[in-house]
N, CA, C and O atoms as CSV, one atom per row, in Angstrom:
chain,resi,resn,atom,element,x,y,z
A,1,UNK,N,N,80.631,56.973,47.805
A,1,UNK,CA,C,80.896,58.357,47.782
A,1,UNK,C,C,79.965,59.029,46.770
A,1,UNK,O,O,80.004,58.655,45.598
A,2,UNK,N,N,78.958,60.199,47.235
A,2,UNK,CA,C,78.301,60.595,46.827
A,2,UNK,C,C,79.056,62.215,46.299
A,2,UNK,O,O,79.687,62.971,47.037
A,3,UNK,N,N,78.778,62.408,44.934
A,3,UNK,CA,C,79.682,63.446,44.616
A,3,UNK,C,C,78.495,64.580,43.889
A,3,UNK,O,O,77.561,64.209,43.178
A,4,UNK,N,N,78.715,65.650,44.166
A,4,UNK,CA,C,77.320,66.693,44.001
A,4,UNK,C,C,77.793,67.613,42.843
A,4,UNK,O,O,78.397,68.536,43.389
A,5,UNK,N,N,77.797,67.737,41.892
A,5,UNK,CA,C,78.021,68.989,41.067
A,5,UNK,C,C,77.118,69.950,41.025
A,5,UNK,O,O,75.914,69.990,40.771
A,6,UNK,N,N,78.028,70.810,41.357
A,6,UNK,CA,C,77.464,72.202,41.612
A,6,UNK,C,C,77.191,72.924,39.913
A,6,UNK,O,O,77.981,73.337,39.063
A,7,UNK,N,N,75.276,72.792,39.973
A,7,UNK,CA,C,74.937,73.556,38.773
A,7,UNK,C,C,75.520,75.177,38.549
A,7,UNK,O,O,75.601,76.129,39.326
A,8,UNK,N,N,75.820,75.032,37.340
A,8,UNK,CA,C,76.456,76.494,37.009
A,8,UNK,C,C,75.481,77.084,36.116
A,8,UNK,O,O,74.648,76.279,35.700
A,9,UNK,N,N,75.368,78.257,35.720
A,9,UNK,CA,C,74.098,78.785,34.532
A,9,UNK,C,C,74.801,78.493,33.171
A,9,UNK,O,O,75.975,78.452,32.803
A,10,UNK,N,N,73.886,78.352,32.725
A,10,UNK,CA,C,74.253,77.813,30.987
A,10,UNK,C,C,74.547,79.076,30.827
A,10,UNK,O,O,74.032,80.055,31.368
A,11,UNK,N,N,75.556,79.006,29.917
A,11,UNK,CA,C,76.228,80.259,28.864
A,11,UNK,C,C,74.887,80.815,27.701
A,11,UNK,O,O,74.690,80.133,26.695
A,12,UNK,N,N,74.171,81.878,27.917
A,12,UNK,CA,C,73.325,82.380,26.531
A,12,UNK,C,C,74.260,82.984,26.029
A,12,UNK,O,O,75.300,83.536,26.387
A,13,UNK,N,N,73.503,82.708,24.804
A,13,UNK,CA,C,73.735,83.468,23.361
A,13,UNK,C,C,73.087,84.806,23.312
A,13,UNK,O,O,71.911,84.816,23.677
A,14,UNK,N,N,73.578,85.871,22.960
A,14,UNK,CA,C,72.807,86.995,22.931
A,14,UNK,C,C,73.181,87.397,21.298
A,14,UNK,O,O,74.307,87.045,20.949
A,15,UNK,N,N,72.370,88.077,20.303
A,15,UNK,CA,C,72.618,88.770,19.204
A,15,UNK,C,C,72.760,90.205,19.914
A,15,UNK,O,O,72.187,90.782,20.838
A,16,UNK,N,N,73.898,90.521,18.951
A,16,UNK,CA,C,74.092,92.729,18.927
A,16,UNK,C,C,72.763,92.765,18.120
A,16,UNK,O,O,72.584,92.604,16.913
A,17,UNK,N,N,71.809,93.044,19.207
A,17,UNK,CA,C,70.426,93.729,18.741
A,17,UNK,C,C,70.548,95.265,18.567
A,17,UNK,O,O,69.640,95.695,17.856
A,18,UNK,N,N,71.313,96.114,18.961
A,18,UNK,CA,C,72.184,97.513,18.804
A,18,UNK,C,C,72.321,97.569,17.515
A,18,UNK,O,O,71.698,98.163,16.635
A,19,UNK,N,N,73.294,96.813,17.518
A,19,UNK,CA,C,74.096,97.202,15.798
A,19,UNK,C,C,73.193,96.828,14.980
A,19,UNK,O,O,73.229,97.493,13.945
A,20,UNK,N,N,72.212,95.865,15.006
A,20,UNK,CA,C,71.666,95.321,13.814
A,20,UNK,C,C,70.281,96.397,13.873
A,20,UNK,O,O,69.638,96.599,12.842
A,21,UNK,N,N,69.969,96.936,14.943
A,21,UNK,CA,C,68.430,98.172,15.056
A,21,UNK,C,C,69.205,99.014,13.662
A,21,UNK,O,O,68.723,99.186,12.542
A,22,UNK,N,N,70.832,99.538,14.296
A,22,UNK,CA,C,71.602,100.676,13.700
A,22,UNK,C,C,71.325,100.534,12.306
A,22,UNK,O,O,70.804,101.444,11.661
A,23,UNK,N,N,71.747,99.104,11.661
A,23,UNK,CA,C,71.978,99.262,10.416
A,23,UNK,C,C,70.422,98.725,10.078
A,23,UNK,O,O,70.541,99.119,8.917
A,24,UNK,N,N,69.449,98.323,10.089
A,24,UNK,CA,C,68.027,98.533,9.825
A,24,UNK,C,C,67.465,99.927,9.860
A,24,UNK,O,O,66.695,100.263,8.961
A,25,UNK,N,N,67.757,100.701,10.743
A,25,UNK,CA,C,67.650,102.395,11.018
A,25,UNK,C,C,68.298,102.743,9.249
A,25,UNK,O,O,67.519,102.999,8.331
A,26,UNK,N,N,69.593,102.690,9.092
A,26,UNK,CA,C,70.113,103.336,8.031
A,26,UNK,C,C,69.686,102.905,6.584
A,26,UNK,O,O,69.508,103.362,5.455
A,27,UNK,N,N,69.643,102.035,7.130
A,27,UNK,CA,C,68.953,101.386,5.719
A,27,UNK,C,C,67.364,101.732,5.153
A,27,UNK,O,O,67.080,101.548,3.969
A,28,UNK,N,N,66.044,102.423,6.463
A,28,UNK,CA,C,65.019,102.860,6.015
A,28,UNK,C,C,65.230,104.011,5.639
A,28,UNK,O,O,64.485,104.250,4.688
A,29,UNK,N,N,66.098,105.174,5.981
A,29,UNK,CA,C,66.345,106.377,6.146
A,29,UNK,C,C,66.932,106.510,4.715
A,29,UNK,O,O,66.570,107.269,3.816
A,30,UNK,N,N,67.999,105.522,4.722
A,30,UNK,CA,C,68.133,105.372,2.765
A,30,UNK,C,C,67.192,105.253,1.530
A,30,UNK,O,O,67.213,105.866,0.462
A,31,UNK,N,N,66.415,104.346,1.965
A,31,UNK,CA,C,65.268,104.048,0.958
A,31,UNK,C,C,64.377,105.325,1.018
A,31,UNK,O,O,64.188,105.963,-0.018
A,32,UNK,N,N,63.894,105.667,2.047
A,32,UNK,CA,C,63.474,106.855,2.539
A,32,UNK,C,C,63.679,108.087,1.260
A,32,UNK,O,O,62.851,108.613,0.515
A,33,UNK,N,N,65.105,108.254,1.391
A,33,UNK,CA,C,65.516,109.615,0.829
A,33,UNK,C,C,65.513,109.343,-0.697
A,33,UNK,O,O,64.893,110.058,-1.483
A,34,UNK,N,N,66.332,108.135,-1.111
A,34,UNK,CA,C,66.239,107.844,-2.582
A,34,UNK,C,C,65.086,107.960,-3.389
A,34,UNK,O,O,65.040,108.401,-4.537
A,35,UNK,N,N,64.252,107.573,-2.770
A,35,UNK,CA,C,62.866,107.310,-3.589
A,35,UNK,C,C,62.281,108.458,-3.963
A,35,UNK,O,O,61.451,108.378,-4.868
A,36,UNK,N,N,62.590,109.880,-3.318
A,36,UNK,CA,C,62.318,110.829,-3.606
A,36,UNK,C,C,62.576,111.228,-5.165
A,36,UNK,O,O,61.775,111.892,-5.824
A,37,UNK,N,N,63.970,110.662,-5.718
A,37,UNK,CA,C,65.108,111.113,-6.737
A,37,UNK,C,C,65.172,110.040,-8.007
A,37,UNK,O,O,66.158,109.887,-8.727
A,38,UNK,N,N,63.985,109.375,-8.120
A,38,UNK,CA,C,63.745,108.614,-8.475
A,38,UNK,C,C,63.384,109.536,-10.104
A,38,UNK,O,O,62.681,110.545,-10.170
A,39,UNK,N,N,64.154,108.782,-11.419
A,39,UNK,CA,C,63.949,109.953,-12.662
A,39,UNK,C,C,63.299,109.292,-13.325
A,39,UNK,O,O,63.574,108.096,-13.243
A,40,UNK,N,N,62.209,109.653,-14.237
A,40,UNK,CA,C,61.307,109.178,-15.267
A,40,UNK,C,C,62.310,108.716,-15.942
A,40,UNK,O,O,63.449,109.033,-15.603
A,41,UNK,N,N,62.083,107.862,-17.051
A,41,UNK,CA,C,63.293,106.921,-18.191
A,41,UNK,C,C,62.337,107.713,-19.469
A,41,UNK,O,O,61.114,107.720,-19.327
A,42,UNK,N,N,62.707,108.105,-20.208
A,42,UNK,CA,C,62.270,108.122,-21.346
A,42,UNK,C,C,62.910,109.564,-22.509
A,42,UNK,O,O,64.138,109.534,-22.600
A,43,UNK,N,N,62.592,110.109,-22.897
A,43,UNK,CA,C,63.093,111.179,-23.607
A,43,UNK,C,C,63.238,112.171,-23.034
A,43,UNK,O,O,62.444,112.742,-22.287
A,44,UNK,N,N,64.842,112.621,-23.508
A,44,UNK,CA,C,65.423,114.026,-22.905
A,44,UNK,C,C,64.686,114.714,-22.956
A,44,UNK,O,O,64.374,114.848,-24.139
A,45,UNK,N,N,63.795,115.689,-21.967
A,45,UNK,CA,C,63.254,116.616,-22.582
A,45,UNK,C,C,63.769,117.923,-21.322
A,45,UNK,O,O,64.396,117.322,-20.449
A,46,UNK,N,N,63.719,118.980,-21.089
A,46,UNK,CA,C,63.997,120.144,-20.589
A,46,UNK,C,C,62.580,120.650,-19.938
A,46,UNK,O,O,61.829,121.267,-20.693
A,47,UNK,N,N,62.375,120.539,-19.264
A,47,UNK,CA,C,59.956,120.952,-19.508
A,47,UNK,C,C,60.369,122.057,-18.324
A,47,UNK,O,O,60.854,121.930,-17.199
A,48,UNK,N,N,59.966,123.134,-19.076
A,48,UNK,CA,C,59.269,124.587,-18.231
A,48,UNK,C,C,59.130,124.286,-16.838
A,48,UNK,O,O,58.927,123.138,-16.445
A,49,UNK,N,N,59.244,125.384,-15.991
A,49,UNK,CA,C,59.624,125.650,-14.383
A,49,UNK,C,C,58.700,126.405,-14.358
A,49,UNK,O,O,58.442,127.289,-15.174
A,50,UNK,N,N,57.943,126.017,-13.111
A,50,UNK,CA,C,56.222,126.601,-12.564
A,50,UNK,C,C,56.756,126.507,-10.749
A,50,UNK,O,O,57.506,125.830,-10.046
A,51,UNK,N,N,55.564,127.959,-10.589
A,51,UNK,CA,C,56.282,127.598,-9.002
A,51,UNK,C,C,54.816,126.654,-7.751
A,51,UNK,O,O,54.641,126.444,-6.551
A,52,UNK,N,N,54.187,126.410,-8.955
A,52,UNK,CA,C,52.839,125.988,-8.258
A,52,UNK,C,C,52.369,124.563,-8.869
A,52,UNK,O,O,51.421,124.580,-9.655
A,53,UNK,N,N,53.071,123.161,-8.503
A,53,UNK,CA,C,53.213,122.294,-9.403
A,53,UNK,C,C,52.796,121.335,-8.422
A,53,UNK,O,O,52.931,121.495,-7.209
A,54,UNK,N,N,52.047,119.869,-9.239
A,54,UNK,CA,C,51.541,118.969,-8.014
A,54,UNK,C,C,51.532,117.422,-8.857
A,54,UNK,O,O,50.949,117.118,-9.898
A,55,UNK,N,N,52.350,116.664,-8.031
A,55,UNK,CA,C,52.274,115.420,-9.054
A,55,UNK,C,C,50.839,114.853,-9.182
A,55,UNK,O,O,49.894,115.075,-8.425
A,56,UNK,N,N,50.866,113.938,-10.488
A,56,UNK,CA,C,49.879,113.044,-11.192
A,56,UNK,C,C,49.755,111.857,-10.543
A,56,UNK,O,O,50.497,110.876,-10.504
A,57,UNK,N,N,48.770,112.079,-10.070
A,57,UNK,CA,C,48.323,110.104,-9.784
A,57,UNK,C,C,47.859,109.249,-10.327
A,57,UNK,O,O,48.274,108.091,-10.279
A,58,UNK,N,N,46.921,109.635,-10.942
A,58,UNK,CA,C,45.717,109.127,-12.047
A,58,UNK,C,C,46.569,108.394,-13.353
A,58,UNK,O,O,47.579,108.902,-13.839
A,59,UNK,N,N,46.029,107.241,-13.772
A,59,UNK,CA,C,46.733,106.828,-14.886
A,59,UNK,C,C,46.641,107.799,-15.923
A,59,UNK,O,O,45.781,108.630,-16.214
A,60,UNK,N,N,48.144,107.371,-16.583
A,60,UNK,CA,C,48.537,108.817,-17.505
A,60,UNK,C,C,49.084,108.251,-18.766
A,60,UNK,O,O,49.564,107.120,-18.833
A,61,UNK,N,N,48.970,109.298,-20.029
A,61,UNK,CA,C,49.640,108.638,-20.993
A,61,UNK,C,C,50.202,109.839,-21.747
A,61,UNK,O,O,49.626,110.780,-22.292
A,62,UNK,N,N,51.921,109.433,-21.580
A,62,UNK,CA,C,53.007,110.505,-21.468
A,62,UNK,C,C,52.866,110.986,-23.542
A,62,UNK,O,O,52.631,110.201,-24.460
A,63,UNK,N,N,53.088,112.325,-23.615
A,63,UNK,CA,C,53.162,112.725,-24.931
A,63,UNK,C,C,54.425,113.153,-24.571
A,63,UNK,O,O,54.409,113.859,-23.562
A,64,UNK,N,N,55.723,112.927,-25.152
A,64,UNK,CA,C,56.545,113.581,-25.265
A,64,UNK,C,C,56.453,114.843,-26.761
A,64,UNK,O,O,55.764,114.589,-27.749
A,65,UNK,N,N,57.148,115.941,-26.650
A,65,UNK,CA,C,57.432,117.002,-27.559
A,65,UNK,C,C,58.850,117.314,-27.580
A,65,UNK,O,O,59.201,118.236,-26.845
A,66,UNK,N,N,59.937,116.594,-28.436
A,66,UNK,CA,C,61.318,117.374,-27.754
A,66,UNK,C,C,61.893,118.600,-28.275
A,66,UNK,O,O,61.064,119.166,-28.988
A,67,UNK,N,N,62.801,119.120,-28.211
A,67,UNK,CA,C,64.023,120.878,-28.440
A,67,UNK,C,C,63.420,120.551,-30.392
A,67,UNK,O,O,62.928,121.393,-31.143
A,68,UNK,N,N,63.667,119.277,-30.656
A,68,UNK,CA,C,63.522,119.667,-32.186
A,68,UNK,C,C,61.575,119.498,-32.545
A,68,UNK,O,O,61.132,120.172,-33.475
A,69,UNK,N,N,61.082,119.035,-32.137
A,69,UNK,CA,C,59.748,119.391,-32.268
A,69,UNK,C,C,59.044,118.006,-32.671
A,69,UNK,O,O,57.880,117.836,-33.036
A,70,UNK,N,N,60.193,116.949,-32.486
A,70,UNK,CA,C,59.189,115.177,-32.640
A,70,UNK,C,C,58.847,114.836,-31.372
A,70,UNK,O,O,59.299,114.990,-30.237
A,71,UNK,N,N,57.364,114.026,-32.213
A,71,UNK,CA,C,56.594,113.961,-30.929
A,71,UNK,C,C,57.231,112.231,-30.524
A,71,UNK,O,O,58.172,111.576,-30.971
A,72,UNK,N,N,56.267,111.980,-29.561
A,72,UNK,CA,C,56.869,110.491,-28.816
A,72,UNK,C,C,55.471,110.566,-27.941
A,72,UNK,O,O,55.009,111.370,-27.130
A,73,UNK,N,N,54.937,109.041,-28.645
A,73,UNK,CA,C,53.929,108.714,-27.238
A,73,UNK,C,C,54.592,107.951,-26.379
A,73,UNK,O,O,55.322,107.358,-27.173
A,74,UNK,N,N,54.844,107.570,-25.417
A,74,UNK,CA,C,55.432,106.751,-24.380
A,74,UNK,C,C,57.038,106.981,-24.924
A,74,UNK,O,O,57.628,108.061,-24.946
A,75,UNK,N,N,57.623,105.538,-25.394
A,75,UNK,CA,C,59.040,105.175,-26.147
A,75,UNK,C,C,58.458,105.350,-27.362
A,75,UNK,O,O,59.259,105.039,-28.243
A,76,UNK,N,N,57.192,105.789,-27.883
A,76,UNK,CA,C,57.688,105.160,-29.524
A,76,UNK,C,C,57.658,106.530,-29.648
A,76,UNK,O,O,57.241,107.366,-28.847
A,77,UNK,N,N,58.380,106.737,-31.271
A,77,UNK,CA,C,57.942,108.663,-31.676
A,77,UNK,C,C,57.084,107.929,-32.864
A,77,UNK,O,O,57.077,106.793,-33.338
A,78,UNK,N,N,56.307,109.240,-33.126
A,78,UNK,CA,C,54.762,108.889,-33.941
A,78,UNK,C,C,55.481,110.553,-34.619
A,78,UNK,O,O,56.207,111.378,-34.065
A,79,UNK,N,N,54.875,110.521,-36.033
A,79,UNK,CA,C,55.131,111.881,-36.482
A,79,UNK,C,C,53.376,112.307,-36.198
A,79,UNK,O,O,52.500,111.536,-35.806
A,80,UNK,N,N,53.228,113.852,-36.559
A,80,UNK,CA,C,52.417,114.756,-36.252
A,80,UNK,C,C,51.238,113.979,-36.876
A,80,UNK,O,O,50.415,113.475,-36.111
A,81,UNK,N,N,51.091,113.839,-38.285
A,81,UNK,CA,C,50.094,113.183,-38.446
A,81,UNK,C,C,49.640,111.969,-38.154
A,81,UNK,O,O,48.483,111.863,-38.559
A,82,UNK,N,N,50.129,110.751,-37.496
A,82,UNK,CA,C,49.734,110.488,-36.897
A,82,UNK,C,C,49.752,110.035,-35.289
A,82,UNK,O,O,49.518,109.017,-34.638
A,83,UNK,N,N,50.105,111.192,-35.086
A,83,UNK,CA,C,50.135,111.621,-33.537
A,83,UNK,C,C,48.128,111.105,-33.269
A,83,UNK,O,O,47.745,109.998,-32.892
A,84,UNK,N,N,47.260,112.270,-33.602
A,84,UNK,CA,C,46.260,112.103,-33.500
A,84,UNK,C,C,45.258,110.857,-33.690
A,84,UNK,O,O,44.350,110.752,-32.866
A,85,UNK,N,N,45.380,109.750,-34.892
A,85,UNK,CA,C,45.125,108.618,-34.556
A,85,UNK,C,C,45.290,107.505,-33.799
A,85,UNK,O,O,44.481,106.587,-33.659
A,86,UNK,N,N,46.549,107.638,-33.234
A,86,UNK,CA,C,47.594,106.797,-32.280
A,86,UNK,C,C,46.965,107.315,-31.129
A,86,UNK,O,O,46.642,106.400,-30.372
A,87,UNK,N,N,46.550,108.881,-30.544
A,87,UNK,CA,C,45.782,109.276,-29.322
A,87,UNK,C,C,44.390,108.679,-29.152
A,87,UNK,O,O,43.892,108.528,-28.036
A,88,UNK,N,N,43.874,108.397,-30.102
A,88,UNK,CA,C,42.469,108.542,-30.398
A,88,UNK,C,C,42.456,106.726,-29.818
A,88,UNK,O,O,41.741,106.301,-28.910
A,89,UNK,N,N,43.283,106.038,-30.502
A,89,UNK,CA,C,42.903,104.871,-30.151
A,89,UNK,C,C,43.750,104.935,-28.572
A,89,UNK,O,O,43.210,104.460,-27.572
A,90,UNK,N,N,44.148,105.121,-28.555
A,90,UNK,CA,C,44.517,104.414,-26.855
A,90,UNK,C,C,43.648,105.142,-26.028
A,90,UNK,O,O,43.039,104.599,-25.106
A,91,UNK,N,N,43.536,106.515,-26.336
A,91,UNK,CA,C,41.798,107.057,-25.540
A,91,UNK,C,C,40.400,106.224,-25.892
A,91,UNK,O,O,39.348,106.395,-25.277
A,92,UNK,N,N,40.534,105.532,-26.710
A,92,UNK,CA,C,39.590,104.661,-26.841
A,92,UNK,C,C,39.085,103.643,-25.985
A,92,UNK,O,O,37.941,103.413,-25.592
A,93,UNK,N,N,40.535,102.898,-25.710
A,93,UNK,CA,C,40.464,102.203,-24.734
A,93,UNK,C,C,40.199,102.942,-23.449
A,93,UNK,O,O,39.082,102.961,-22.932
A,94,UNK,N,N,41.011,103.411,-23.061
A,94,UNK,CA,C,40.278,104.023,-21.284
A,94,UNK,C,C,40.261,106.073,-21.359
A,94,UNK,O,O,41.083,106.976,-21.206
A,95,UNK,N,N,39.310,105.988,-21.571
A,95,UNK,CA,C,39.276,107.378,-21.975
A,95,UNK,C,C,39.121,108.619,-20.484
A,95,UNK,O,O,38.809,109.808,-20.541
A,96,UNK,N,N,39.379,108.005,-19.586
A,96,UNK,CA,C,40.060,108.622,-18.269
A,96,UNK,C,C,41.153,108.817,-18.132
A,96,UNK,O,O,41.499,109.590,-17.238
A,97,UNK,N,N,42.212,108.130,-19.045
A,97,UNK,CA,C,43.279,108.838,-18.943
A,97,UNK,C,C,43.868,110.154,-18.699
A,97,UNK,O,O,43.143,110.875,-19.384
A,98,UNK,N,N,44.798,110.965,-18.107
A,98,UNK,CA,C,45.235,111.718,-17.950
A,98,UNK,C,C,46.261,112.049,-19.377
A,98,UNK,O,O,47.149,111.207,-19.515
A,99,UNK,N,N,46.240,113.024,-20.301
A,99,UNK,CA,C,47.041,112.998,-21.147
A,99,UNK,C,C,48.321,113.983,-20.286
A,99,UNK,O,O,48.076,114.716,-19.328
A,100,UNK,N,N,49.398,113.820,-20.771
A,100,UNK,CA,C,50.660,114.750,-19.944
A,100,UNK,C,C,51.166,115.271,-21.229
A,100,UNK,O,O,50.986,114.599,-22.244
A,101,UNK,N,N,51.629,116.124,-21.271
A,101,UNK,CA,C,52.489,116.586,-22.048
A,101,UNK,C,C,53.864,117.560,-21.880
A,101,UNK,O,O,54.165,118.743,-21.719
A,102,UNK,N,N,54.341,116.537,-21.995
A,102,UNK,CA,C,55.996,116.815,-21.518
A,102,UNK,C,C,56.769,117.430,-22.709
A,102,UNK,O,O,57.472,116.741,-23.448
A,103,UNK,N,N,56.554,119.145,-22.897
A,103,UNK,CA,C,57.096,119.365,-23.860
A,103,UNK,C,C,58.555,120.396,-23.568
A,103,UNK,O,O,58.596,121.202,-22.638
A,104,UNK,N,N,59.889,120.144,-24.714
A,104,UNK,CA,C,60.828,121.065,-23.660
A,104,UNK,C,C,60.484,122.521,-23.900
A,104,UNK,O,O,59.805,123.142,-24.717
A,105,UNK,N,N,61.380,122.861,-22.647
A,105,UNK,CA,C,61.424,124.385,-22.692
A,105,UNK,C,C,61.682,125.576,-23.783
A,105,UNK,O,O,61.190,126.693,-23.942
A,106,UNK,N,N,62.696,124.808,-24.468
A,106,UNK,CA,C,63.404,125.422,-25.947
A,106,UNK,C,C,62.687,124.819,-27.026
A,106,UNK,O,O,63.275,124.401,-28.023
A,107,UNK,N,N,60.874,124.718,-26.816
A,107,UNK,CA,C,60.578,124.587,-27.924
A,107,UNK,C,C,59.525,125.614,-28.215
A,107,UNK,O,O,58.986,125.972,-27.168
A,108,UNK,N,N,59.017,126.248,-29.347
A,108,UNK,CA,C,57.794,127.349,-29.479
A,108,UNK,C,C,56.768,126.367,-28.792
A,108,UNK,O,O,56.647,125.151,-28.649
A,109,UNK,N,N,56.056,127.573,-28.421
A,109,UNK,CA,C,55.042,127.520,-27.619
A,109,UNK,C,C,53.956,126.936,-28.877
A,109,UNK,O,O,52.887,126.368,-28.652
A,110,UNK,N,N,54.350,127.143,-29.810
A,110,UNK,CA,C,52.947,126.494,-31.191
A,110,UNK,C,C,52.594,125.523,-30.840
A,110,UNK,O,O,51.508,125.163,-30.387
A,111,UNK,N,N,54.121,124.673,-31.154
A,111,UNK,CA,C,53.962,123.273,-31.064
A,111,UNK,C,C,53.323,122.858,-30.286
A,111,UNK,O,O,52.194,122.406,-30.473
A,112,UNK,N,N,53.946,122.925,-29.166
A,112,UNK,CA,C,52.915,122.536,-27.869
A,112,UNK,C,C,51.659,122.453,-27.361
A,112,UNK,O,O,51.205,121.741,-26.466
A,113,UNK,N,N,51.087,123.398,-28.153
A,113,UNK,CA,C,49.409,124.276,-28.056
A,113,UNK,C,C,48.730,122.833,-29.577
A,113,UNK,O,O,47.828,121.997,-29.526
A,114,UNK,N,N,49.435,123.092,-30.370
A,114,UNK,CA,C,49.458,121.869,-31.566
A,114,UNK,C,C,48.966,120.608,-30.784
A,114,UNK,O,O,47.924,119.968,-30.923
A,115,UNK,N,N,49.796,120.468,-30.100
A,115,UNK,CA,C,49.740,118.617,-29.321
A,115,UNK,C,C,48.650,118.789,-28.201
A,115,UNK,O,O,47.851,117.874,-28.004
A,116,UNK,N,N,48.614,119.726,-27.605
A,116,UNK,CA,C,47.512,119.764,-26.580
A,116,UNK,C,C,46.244,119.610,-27.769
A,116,UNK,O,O,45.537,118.603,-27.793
A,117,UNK,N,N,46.119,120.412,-28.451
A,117,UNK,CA,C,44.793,120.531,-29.334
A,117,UNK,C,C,44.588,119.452,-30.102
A,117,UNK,O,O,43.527,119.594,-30.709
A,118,UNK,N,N,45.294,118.104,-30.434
A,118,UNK,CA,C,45.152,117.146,-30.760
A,118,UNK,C,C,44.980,116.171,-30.244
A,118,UNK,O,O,44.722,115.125,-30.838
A,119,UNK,N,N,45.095,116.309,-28.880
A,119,UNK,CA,C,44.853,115.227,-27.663
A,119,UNK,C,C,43.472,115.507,-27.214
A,119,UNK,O,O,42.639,114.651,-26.917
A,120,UNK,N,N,43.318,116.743,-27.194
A,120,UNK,CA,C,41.785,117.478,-26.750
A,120,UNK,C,C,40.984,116.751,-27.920
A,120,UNK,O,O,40.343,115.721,-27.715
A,121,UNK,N,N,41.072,117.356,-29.135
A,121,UNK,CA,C,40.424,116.437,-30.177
A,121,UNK,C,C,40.238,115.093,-30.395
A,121,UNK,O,O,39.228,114.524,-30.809
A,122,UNK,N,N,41.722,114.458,-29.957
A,122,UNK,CA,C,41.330,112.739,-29.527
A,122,UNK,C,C,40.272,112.446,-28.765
A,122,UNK,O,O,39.389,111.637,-29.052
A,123,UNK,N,N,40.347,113.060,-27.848
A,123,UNK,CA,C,39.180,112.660,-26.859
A,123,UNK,C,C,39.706,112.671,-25.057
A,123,UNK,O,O,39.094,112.125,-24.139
A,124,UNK,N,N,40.803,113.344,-24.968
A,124,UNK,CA,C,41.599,113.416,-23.940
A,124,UNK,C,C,40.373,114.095,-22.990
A,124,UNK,O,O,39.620,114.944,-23.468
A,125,UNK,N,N,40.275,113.702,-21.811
A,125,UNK,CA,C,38.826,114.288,-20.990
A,125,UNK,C,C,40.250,115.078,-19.745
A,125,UNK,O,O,39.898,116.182,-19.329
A,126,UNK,N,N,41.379,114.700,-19.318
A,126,UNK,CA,C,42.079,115.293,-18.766
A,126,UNK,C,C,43.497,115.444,-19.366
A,126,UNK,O,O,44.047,114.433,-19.804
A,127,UNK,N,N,44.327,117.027,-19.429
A,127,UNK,CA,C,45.198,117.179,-20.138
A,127,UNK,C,C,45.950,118.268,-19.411
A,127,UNK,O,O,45.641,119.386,-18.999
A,128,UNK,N,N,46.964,117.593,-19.401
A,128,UNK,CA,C,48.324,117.909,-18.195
A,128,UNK,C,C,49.407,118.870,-19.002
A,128,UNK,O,O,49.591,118.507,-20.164
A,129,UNK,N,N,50.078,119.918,-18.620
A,129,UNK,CA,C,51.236,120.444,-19.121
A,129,UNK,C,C,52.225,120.113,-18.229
A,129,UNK,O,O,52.006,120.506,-17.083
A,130,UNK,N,N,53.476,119.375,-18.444
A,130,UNK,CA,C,54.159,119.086,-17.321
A,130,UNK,C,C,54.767,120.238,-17.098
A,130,UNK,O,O,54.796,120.963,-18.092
A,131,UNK,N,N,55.381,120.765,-15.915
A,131,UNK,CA,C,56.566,121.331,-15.371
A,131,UNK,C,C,57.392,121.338,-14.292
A,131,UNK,O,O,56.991,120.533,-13.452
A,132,UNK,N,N,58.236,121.829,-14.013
A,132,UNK,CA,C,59.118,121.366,-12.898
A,132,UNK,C,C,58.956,122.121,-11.914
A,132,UNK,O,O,58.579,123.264,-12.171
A,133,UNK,N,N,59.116,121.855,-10.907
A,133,UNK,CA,C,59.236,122.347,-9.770
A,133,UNK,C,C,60.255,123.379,-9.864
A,133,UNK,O,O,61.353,122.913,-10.166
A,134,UNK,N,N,60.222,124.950,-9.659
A,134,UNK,CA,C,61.450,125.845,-9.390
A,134,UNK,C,C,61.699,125.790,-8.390
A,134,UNK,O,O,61.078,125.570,-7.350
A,135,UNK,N,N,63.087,126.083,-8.752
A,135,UNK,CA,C,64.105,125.828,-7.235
A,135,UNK,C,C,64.042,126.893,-6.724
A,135,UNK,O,O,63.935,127.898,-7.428
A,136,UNK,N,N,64.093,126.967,-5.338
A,136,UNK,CA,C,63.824,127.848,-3.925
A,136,UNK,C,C,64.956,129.180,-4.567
A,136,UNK,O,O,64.712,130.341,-4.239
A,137,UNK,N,N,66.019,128.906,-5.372
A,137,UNK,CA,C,67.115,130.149,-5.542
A,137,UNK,C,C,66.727,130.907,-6.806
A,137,UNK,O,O,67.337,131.853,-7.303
A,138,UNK,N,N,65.600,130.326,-7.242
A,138,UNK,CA,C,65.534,130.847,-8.809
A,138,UNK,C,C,64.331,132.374,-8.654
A,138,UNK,O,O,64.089,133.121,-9.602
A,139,UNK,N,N,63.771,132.524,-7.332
A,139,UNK,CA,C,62.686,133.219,-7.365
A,139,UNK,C,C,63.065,134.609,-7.431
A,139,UNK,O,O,62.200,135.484,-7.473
C-alpha cells in the first residue's frame, strides 16, 4: 500500500513591517525636532535680541561677559586683566578662530565694547556679538 501525502504550504513567518516603518517614522521625526532645542552648557547669560541673526560654523572661542560683569573664557572665568593674555595665547595657536562674545543683556554696553577691544587687540581676525533670535510676537 502506497500512501501519498498531500503537500501542504509551509506556514511563513511574516514581521509587522507596518508597525515597525511606524515607530522608525516617529522616532526620525523626534530626533528631527529635538536637535533643533539643543542648549549651549555653560554660563547663564541673557544675550541681546537681533532680528537679523545667523549661526556660527567656523571654530569658535566662546568669551562669556555675565549681569555682574566677570568674564569667562569657555568654563574657566579669567578676571579682566588677564582676560587679554589668556586671548592672546589661544589666538596664538589658531588664529582663525572666531571670537564670540556672549555678553548679557543687563550688562553696560562698556563692558562689552571692553572685551571686544581686547580680543581685537589679542589678535582675534573674526569677532562675533552673540544674539538671539527675536521672537515673531516681540516685533
Amino acid at each position: 500500500m502506497i500512501i501519498h501525502f498531500k503537500k501542504r504550504p509551509r506556514p511563513t513567518v511574516q514581521a509587522p513591517l507596518t508597525s515597525l516603518i511606524d515607530i522608525v517614522f516617529l522616532l526620525l521625526i523626534y530626533f528631527l525636532l529635538t536637535t533643533n532645542f539643543i542648549v549651549d552648557e555653560g554660563i547663564t547669560v541673557k544675550l541681546p535680541e537681533a532680528d537679523a541673526s545667523s549661526p556660527q560654523t567656523s571654530q569658535q572661542l566662546v568669551v562669556f561677559v555675565d549681569a555682574k560683569g566677570r568674564t569667562w573664557i569657555e568654563d574657566q572665568q579669567v578676571s579682566e586683566s588677564q582676560l587679554f593674555t589668556e586671548l592672546k595665547n589661544m589666538l596664538r595657536e589658531d588664529g582663525d578662530r572666531t571670537v564670540i562674545v556672549r555678553a548679557d543683556r543687563r550688562l553696560m554696553l562698556n563692558k562689552a565694547v571692553r572685551v571686544m577691544d581686547m580680543a581685537k587687540a589679542a589678535g582675534a581676525k573674526n569677532l562675533t556679538l552673540a544674539t538671539e533670535k527675536r521672537g515673531e510676537g516681540l516685533r
